[in-house]
C-alpha positions as CSV (number, residue, x, y, z in Angstrom):
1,X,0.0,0.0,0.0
2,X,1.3,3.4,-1.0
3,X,1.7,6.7,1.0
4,X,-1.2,9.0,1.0
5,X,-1.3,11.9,-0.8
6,X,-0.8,15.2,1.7
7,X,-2.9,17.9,1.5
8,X,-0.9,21.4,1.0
9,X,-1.0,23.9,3.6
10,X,-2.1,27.7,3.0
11,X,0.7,29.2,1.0
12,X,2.6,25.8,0.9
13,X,2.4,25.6,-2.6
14,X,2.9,29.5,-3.4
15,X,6.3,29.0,-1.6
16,X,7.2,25.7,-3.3
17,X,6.4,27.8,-6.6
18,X,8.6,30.5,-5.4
19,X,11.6,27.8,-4.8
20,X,11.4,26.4,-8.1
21,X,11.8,28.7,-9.8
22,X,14.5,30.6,-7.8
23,X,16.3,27.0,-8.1
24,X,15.4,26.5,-11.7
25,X,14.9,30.1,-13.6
26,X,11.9,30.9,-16.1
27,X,9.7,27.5,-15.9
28,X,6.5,27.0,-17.5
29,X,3.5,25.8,-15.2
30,X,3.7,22.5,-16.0
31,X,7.4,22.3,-15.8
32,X,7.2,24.0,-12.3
33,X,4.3,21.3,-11.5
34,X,6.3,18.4,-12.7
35,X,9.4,19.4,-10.9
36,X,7.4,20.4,-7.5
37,X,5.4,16.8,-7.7
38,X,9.4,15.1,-8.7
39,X,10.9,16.8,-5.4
40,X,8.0,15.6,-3.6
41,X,8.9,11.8,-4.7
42,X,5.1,11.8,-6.4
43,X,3.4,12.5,-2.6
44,X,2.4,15.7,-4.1
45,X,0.5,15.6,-7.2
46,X,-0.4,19.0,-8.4
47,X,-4.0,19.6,-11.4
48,X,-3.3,22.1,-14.1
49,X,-6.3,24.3,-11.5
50,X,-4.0,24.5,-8.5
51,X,-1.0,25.4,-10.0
52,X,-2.2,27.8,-12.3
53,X,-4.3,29.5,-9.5
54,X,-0.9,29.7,-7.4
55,X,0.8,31.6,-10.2
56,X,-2.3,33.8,-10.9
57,X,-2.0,34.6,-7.0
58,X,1.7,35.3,-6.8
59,X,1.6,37.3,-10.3
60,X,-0.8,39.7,-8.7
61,X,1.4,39.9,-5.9
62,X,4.2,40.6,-8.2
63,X,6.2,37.7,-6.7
64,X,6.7,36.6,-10.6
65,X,6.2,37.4,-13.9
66,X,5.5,35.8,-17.0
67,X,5.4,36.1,-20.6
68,X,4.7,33.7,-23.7
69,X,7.1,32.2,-25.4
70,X,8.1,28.8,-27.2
71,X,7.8,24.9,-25.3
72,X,10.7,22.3,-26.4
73,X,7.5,20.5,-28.2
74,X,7.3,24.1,-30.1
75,X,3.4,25.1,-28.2
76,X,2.9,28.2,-27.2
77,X,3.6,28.9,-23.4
78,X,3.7,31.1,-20.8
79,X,6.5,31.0,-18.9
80,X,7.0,33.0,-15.2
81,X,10.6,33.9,-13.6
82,X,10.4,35.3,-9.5
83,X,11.1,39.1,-9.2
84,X,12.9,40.8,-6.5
85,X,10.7,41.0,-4.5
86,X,9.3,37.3,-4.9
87,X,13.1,36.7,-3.8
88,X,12.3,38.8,-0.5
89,X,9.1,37.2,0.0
90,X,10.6,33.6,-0.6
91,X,13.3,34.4,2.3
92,X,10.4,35.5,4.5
93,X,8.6,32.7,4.2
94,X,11.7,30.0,4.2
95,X,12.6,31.6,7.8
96,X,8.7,31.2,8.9
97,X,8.8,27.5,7.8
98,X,11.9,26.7,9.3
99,X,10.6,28.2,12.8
100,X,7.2,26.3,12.1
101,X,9.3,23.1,11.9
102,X,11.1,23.4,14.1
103,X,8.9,24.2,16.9
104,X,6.7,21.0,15.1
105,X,9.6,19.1,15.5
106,X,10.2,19.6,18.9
107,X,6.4,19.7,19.9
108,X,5.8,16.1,18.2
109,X,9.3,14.6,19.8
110,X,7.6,15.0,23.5
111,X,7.2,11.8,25.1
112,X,3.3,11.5,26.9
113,X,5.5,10.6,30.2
114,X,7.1,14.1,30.1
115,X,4.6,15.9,28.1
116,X,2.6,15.0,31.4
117,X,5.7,15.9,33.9
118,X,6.1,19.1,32.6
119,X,2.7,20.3,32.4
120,X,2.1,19.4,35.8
121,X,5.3,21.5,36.7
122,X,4.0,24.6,35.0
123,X,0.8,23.9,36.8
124,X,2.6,24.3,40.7
């Protein structure tokens, strides 16, 4: 039996949108989608909807850009590069997820015998 599928997070996906293309350059959706889902080892499969509404949402915030051009199977595409300021905004929100995780991380290593010890501790 395979590993479910995980549900994205609120601005999950803007930021892994953000990455790849800061890691890649100019990408066209479904090369951003493809590469996003091949990262994720296939846990993440993305519909030509989400990912299109996520670069709708961070072209309005002009996070990227885009403009058409030419596939490699010679289609008409548009393709979207991160601006400046979706570079500041991607460093924001990298800090913010590391924090999250961490504090995740040490919130879900807690043992029930000491989660127990030390609530009772703060309780005195």
């Amino acid at each position: 039996m395979s590993d479910p599928k995980l549900d994205l997070l609120q601005g999950t996906l803007d930021l892994m949108v953000l990455q790849t293309l800061a890691a890649l350059g100019e990408q066209h959706g479904y090369g951003i989608a493809r590469r996003i889902e091949q990262i994720s080892g296939d846990t993440i499969l993305l519909n030509q909807g989400t990912i299109y509404a996520s670069l709708v949402r961070l072209q309005n915030r002009s996070w990227i850009t885009a403009q058409w051009g030419t596939s490699d199977n010679n289609r008409k595409a548009k393709y979207y590069a991160i601006t400046r300021s979706g570079r500041k905004q991607l460093a924001r929100d990298t800090e913010d997820w590391r924090r999250l995780a961490d504090v995740m991380g040490r919130v879900l290593a807690q043992s029930p015998a000491n989660a127990l010890a030390q609530s009772l501790r703060g309780a005195k």
